[in-house]
mmCIF file of the N, C-alpha and C atoms, coordinates in Angstrom:
data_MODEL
# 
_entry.id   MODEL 
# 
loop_
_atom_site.group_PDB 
_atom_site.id 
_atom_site.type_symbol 
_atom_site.label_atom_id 
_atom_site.label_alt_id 
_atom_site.label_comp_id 
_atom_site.label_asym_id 
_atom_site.label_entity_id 
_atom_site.label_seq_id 
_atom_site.pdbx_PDB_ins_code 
_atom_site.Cartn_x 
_atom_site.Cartn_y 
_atom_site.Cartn_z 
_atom_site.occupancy 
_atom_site.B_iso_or_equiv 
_atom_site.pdbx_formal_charge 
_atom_site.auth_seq_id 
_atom_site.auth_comp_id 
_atom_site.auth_asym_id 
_atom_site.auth_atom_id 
_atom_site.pdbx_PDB_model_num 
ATOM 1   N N  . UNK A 1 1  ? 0.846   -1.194 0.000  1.00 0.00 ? 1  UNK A N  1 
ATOM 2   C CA . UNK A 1 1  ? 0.000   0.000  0.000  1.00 0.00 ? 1  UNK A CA 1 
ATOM 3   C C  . UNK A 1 1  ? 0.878   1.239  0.000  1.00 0.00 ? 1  UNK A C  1 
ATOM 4   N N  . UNK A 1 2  ? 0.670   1.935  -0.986 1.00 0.00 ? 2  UNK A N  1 
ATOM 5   C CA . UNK A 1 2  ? 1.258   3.300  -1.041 1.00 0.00 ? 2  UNK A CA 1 
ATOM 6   C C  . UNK A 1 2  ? 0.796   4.409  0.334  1.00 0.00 ? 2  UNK A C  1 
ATOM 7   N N  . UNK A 1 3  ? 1.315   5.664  0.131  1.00 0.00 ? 3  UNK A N  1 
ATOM 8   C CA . UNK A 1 3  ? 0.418   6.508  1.258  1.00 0.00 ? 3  UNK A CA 1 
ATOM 9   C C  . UNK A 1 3  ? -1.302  7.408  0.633  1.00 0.00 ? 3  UNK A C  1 
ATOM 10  N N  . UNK A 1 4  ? -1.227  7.441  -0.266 1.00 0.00 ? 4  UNK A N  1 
ATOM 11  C CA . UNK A 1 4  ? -2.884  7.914  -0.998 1.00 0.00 ? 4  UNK A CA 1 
ATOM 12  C C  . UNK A 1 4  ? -3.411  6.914  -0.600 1.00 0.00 ? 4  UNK A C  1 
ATOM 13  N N  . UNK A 1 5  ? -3.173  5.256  -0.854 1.00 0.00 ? 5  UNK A N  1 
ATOM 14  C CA . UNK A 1 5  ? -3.998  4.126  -0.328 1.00 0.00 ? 5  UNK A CA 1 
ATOM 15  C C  . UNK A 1 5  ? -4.317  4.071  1.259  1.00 0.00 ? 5  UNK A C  1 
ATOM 16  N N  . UNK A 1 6  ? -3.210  4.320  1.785  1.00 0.00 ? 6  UNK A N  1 
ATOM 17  C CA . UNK A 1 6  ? -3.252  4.616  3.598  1.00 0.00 ? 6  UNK A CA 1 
ATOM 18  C C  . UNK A 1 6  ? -4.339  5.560  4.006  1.00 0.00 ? 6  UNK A C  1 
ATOM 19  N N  . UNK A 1 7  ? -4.017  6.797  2.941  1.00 0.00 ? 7  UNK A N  1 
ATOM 20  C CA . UNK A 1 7  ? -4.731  7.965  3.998  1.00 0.00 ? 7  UNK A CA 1 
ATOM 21  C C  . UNK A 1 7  ? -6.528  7.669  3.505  1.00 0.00 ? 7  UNK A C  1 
ATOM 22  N N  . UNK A 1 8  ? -6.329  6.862  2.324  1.00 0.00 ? 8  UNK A N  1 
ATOM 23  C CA . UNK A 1 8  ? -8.016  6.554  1.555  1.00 0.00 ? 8  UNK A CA 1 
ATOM 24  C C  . UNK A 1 8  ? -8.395  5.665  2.603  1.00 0.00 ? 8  UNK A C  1 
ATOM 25  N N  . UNK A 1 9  ? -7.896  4.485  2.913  1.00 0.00 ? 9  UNK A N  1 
ATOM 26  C CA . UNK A 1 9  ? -8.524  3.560  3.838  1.00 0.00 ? 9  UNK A CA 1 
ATOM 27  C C  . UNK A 1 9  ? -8.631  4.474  5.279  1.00 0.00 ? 9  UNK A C  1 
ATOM 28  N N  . UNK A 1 10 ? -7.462  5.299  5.789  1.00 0.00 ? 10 UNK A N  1 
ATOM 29  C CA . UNK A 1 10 ? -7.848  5.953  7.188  1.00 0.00 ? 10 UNK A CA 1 
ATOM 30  C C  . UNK A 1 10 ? -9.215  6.598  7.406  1.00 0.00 ? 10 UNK A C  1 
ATOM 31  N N  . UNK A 1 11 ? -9.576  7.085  6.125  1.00 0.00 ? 11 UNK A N  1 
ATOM 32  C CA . UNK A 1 11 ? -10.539 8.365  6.047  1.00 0.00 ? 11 UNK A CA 1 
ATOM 33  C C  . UNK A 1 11 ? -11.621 7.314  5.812  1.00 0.00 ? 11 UNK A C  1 
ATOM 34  N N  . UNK A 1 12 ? -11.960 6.175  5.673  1.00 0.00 ? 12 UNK A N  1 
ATOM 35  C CA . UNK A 1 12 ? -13.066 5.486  5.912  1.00 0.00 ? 12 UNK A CA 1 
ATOM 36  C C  . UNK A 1 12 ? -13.105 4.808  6.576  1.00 0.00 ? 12 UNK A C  1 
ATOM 37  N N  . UNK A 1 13 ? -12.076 4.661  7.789  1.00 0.00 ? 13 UNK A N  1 
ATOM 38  C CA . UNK A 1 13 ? -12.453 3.708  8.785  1.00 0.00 ? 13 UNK A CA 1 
ATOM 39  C C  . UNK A 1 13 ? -12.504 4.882  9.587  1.00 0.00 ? 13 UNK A C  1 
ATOM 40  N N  . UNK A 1 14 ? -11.882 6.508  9.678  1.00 0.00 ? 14 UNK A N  1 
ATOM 41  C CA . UNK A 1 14 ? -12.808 7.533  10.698 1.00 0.00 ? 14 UNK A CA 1 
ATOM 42  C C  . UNK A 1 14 ? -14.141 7.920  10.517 1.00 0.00 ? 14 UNK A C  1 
ATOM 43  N N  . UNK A 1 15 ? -14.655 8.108  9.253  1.00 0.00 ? 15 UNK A N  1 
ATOM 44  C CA . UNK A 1 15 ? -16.113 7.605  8.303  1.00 0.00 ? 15 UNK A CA 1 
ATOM 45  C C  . UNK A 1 15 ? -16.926 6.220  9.373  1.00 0.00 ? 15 UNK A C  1 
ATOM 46  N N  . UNK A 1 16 ? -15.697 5.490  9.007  1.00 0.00 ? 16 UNK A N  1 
ATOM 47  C CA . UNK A 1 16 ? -17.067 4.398  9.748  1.00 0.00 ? 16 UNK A CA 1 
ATOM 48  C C  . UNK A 1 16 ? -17.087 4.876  11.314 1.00 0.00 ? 16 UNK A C  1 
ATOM 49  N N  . UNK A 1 17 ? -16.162 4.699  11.874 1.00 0.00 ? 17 UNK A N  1 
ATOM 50  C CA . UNK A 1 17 ? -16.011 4.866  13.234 1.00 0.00 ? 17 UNK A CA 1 
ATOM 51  C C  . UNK A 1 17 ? -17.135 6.323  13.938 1.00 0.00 ? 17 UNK A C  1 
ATOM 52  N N  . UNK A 1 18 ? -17.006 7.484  12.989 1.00 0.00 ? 18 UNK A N  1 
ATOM 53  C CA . UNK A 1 18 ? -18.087 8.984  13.065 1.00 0.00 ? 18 UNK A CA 1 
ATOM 54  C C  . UNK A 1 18 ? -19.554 8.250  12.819 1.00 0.00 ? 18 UNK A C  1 
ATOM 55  N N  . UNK A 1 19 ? -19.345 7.371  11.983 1.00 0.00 ? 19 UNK A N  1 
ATOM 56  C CA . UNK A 1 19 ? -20.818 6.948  12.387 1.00 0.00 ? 19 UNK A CA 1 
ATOM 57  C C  . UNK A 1 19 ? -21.762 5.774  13.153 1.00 0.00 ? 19 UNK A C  1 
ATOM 58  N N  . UNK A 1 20 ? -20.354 5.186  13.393 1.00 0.00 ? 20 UNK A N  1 
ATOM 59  C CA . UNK A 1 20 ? -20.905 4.434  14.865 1.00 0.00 ? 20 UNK A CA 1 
ATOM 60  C C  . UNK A 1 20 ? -21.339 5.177  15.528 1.00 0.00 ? 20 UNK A C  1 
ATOM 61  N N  . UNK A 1 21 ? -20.346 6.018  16.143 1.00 0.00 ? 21 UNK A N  1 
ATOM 62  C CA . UNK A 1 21 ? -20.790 6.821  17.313 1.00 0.00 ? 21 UNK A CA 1 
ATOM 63  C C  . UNK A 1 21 ? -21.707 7.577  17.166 1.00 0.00 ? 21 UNK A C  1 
ATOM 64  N N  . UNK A 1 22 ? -22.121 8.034  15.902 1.00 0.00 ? 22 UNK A N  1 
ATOM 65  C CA . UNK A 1 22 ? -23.623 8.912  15.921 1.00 0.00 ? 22 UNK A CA 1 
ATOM 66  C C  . UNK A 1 22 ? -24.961 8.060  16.084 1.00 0.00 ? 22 UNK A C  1 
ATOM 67  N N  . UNK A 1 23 ? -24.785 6.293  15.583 1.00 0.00 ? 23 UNK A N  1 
ATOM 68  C CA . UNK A 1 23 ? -25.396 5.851  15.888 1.00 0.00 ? 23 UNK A CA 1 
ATOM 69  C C  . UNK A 1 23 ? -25.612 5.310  17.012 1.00 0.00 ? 23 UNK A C  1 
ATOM 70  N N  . UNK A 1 24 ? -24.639 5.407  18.229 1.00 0.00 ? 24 UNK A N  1 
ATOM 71  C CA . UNK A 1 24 ? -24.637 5.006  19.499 1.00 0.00 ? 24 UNK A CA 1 
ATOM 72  C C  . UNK A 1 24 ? -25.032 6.275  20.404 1.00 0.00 ? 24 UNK A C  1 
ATOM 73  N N  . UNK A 1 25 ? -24.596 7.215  19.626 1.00 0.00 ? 25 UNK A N  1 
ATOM 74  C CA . UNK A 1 25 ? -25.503 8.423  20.118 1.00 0.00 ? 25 UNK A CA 1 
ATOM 75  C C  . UNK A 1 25 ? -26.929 8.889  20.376 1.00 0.00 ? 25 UNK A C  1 
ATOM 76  N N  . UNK A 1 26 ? -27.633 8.307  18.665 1.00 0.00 ? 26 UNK A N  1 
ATOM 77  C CA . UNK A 1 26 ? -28.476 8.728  18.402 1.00 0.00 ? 26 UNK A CA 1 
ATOM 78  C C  . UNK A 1 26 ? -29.541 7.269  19.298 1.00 0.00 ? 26 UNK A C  1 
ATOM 79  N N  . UNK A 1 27 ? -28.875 6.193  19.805 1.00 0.00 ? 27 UNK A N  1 
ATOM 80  C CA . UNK A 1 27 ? -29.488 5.192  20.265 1.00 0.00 ? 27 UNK A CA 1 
ATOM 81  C C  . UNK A 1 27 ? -29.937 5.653  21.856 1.00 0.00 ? 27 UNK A C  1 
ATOM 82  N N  . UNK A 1 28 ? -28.707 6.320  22.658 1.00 0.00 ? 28 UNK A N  1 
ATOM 83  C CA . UNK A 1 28 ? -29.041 6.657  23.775 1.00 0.00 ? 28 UNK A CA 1 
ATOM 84  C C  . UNK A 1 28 ? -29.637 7.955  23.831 1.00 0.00 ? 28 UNK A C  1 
ATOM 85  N N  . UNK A 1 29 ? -29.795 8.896  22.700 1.00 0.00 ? 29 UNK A N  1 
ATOM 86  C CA . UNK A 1 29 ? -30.868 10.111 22.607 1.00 0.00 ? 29 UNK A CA 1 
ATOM 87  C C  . UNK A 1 29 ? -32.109 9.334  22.992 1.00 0.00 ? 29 UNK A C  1 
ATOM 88  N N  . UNK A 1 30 ? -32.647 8.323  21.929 1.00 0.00 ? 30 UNK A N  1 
ATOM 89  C CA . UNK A 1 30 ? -33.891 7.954  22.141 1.00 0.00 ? 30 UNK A CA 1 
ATOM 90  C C  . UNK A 1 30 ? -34.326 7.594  23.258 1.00 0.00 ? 30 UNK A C  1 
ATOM 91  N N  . UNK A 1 31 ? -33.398 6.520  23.768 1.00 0.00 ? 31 UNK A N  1 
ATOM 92  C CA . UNK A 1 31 ? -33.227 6.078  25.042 1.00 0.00 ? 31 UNK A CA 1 
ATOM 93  C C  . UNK A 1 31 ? -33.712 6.923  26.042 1.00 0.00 ? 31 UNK A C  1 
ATOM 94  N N  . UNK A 1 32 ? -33.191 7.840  26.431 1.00 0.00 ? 32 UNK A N  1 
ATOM 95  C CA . UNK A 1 32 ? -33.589 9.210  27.364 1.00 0.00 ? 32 UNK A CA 1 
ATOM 96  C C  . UNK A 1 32 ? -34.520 9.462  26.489 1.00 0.00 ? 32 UNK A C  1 
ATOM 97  N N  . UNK A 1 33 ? -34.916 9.913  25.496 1.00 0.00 ? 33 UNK A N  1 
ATOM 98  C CA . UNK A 1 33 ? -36.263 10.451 25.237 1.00 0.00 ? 33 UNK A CA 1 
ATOM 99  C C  . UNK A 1 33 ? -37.891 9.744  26.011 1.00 0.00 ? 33 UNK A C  1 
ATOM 100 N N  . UNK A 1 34 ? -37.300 8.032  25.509 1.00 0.00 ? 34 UNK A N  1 
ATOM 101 C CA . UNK A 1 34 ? -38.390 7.398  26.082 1.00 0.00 ? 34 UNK A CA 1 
ATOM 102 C C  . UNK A 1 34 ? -38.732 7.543  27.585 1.00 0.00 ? 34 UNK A C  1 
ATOM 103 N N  . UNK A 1 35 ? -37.540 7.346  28.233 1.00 0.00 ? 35 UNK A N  1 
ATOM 104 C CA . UNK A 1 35 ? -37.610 7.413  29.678 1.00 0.00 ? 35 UNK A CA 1 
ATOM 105 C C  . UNK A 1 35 ? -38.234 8.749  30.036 1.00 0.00 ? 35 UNK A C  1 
ATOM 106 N N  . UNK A 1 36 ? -37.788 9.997  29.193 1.00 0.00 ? 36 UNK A N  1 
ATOM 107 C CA . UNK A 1 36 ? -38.147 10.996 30.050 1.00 0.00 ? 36 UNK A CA 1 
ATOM 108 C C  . UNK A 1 36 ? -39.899 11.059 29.649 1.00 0.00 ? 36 UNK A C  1 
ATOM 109 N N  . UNK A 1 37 ? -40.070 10.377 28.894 1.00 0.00 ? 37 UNK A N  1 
ATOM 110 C CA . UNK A 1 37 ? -41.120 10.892 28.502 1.00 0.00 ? 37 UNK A CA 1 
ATOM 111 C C  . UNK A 1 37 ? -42.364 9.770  29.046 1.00 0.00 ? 37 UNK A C  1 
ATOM 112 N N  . UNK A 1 38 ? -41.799 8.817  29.761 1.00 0.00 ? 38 UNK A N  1 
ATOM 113 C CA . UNK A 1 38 ? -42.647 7.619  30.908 1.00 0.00 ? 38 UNK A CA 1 
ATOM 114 C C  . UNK A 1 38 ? -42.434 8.598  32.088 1.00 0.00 ? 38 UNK A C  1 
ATOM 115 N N  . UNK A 1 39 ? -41.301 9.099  32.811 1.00 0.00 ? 39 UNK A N  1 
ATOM 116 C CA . UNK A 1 39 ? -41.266 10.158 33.915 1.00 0.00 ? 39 UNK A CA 1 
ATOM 117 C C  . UNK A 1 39 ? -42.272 11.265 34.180 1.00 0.00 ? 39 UNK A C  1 
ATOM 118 N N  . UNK A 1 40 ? -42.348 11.529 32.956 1.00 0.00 ? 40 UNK A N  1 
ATOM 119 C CA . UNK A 1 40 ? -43.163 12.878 32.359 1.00 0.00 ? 40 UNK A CA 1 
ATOM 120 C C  . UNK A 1 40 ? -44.499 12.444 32.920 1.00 0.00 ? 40 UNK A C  1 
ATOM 121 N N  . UNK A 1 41 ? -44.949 11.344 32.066 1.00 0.00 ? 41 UNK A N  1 
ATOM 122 C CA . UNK A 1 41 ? -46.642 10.721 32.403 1.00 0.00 ? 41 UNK A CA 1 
ATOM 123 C C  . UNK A 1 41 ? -46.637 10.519 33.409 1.00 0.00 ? 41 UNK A C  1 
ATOM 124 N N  . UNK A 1 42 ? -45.615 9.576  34.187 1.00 0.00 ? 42 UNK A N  1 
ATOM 125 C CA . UNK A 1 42 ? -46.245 9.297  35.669 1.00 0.00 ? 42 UNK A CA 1 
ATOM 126 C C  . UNK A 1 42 ? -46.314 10.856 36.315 1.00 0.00 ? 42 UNK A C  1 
ATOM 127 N N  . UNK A 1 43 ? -45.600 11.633 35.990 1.00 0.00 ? 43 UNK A N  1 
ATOM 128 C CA . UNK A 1 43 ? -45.569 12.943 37.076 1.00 0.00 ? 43 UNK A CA 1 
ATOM 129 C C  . UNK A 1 43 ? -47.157 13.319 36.367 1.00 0.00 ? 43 UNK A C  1 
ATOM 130 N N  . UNK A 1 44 ? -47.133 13.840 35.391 1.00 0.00 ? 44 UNK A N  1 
ATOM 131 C CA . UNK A 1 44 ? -48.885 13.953 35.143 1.00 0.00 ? 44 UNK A CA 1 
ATOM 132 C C  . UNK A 1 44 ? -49.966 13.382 35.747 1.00 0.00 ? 44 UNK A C  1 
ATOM 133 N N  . UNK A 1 45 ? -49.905 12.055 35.758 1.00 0.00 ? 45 UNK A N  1 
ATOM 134 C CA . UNK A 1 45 ? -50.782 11.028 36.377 1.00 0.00 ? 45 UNK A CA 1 
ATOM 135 C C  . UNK A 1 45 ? -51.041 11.614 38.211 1.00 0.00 ? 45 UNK A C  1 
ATOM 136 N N  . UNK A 1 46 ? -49.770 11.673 38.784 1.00 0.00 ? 46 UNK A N  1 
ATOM 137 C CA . UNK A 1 46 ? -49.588 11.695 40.147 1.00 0.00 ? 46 UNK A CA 1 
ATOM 138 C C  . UNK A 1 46 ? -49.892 13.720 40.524 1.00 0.00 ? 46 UNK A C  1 
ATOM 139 N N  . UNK A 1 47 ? -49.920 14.690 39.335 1.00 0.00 ? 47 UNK A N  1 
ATOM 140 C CA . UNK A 1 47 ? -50.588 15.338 39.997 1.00 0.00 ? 47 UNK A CA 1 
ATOM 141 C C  . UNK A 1 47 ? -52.150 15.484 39.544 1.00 0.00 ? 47 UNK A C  1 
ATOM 142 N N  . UNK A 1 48 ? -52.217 14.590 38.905 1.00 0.00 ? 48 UNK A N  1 
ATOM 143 C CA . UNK A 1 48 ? -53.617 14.782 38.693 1.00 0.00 ? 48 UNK A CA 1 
ATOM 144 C C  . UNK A 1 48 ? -54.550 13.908 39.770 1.00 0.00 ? 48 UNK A C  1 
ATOM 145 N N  . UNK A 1 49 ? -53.698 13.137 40.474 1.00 0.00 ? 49 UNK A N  1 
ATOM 146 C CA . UNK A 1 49 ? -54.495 12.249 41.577 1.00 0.00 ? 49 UNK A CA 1 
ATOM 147 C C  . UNK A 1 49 ? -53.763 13.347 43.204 1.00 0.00 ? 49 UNK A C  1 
ATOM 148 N N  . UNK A 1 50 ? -52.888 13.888 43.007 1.00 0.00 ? 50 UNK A N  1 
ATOM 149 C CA . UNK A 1 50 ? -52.315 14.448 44.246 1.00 0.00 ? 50 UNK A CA 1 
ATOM 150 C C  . UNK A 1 50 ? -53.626 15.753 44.264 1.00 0.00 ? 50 UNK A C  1 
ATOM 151 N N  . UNK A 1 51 ? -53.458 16.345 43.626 1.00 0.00 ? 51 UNK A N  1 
ATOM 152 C CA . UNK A 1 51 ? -54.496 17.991 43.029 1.00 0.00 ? 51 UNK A CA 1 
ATOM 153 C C  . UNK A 1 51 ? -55.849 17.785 44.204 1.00 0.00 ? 51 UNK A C  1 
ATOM 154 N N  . UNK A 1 52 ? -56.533 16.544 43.366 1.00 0.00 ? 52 UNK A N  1 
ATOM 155 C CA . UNK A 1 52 ? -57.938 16.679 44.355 1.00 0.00 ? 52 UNK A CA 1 
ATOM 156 C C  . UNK A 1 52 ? -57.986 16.260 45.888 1.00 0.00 ? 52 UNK A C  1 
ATOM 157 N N  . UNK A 1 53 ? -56.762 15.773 46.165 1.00 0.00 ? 53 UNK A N  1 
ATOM 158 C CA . UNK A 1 53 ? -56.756 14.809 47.568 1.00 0.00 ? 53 UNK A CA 1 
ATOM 159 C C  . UNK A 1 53 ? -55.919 16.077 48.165 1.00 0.00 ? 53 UNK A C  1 
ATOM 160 N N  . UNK A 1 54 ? -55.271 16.723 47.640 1.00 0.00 ? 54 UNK A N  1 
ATOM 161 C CA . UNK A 1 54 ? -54.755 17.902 47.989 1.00 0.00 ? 54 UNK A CA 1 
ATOM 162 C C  . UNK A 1 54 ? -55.892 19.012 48.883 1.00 0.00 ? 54 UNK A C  1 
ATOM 163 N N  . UNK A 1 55 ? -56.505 19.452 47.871 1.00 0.00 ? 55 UNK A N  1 
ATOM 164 C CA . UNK A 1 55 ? -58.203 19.867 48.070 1.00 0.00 ? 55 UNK A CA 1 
ATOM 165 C C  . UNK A 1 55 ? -58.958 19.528 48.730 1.00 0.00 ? 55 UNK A C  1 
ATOM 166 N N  . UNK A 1 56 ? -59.174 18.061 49.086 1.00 0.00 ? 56 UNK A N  1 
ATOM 167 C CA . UNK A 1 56 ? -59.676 17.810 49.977 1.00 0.00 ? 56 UNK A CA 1 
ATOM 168 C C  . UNK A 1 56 ? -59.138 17.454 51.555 1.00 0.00 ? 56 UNK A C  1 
ATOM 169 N N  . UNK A 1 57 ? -58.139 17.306 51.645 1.00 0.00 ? 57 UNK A N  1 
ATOM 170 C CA . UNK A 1 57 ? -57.389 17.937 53.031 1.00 0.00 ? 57 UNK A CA 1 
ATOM 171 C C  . UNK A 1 57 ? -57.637 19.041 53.177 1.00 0.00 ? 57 UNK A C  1 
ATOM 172 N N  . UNK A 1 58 ? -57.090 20.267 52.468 1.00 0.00 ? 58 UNK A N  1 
ATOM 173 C CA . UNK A 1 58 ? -57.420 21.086 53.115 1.00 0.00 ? 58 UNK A CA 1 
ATOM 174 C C  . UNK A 1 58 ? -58.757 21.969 53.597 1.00 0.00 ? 58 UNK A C  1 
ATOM 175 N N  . UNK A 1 59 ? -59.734 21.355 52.438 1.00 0.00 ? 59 UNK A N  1 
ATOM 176 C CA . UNK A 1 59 ? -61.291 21.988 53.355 1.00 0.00 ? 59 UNK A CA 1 
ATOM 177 C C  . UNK A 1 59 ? -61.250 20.797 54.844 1.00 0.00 ? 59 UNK A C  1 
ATOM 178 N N  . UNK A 1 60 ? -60.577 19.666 54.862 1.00 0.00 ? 60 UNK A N  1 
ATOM 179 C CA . UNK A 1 60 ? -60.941 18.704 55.926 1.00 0.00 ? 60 UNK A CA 1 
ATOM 180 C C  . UNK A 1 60 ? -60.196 19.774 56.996 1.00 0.00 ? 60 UNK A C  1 
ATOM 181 N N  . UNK A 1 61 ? -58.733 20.284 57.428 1.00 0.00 ? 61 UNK A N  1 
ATOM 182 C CA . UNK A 1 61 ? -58.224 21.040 57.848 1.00 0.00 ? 61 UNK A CA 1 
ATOM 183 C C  . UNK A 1 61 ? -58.998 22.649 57.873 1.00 0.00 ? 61 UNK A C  1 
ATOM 184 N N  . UNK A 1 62 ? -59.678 22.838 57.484 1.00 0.00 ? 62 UNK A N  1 
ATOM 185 C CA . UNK A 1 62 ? -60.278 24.110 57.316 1.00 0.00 ? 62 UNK A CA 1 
ATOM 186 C C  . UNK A 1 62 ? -62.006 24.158 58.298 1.00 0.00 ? 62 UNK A C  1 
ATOM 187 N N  . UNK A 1 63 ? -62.462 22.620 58.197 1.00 0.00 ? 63 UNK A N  1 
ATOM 188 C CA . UNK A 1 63 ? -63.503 22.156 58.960 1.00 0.00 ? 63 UNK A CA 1 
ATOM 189 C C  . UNK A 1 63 ? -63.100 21.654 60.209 1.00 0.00 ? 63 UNK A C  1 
ATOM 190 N N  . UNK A 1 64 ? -61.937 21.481 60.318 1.00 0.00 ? 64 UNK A N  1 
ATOM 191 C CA . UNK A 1 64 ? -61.089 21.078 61.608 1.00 0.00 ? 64 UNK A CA 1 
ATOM 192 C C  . UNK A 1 64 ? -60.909 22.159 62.382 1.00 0.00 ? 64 UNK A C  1 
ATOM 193 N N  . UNK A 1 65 ? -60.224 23.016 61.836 1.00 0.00 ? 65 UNK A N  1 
ATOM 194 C CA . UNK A 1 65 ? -60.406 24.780 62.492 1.00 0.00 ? 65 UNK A CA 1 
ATOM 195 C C  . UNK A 1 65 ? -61.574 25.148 62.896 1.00 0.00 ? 65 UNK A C  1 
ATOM 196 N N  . UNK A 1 66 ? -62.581 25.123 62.350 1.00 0.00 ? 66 UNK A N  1 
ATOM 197 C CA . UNK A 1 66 ? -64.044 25.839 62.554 1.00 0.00 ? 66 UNK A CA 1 
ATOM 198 C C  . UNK A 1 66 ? -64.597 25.428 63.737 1.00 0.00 ? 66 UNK A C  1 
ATOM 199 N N  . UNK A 1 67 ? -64.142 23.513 63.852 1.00 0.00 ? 67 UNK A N  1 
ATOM 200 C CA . UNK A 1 67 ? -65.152 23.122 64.489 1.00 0.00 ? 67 UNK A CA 1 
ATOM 201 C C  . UNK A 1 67 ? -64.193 23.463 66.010 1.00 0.00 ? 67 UNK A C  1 
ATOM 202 N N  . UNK A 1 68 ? -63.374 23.249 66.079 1.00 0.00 ? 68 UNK A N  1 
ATOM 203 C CA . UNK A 1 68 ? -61.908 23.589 67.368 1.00 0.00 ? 68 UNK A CA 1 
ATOM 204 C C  . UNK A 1 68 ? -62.369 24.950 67.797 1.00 0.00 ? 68 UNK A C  1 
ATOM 205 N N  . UNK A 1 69 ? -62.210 25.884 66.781 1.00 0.00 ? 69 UNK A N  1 
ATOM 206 C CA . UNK A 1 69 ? -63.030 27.233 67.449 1.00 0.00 ? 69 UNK A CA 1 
ATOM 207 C C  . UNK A 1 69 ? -63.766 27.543 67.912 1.00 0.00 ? 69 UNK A C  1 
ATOM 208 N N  . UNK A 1 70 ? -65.294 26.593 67.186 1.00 0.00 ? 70 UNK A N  1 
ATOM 209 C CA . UNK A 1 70 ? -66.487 26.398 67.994 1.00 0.00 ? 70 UNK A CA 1 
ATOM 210 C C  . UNK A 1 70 ? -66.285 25.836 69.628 1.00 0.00 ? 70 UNK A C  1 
ATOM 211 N N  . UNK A 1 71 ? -66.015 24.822 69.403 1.00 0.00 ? 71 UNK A N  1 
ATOM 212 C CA . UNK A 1 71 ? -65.821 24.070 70.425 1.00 0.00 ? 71 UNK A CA 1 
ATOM 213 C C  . UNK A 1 71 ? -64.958 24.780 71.829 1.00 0.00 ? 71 UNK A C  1 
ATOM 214 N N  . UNK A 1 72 ? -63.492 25.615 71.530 1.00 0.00 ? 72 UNK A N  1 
ATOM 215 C CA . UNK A 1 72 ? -62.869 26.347 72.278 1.00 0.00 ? 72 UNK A CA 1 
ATOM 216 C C  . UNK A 1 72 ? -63.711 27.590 72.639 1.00 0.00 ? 72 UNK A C  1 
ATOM 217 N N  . UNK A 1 73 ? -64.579 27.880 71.345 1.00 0.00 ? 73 UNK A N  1 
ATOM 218 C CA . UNK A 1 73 ? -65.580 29.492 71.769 1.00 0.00 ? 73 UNK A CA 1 
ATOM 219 C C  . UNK A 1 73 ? -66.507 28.911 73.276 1.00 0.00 ? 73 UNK A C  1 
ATOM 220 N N  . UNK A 1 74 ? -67.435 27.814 72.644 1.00 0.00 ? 74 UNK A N  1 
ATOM 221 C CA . UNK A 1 74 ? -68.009 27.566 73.649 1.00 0.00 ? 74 UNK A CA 1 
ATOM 222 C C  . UNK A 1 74 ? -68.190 26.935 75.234 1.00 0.00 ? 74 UNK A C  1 
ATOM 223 N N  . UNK A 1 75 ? -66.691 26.509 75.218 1.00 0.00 ? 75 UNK A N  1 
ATOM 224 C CA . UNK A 1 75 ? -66.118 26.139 76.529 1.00 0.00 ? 75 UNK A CA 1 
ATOM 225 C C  . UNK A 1 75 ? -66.097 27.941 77.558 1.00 0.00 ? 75 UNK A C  1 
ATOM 226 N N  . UNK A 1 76 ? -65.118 28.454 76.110 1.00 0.00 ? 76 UNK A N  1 
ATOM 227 C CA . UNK A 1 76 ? -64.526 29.391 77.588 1.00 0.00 ? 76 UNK A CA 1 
ATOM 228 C C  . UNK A 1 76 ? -66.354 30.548 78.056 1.00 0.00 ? 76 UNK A C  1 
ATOM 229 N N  . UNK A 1 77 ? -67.192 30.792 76.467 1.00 0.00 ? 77 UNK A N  1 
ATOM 230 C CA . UNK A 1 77 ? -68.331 31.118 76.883 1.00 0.00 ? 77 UNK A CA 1 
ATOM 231 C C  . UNK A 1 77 ? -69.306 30.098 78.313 1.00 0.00 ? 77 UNK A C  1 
ATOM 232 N N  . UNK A 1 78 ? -69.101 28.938 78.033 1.00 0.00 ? 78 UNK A N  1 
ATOM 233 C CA . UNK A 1 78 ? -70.028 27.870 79.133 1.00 0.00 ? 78 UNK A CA 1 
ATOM 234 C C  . UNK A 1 78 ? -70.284 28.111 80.050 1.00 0.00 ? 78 UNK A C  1 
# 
């Protein structure tokens, strides 16, 4: 092999090698895409079930107050 033959074969085995790695790249892009995008849903899912139970603690906490006040009003009135 001459050196034009050397530097022809180098320049396609960095050719192949640039596109391994874009394809090992482009494998773990997806990779994280999928995942983030199962992360994504469950976080959707979980505030859409956290939201109303959220809501409803706090009127339960808010009826908890009322009734404590009542209850403390009418002791110290008794």
């Amino acid at each position: 092999m001459d050196v034009d033959e050397l530097k022809v074969s180098q320049d396609k085995f960095m050719a192949e090698v640039e596109r391994e790695k874009y394809k090992v790249l482009h494998e773990d892009l997806e990779k994280l895409r999928t995942s983030y995008q199962e992360v994504n849903q469950r976080y959707e899912a979980d505030v859409l079930t956290a939201s109303p139970q959220a809501d409803y603690l706090q009127r339960e906490l808010e009826n908890q107050i009322k009734t404590h006040k009542e209850v403390t009003g009418q002791a110290l009135n008794g």
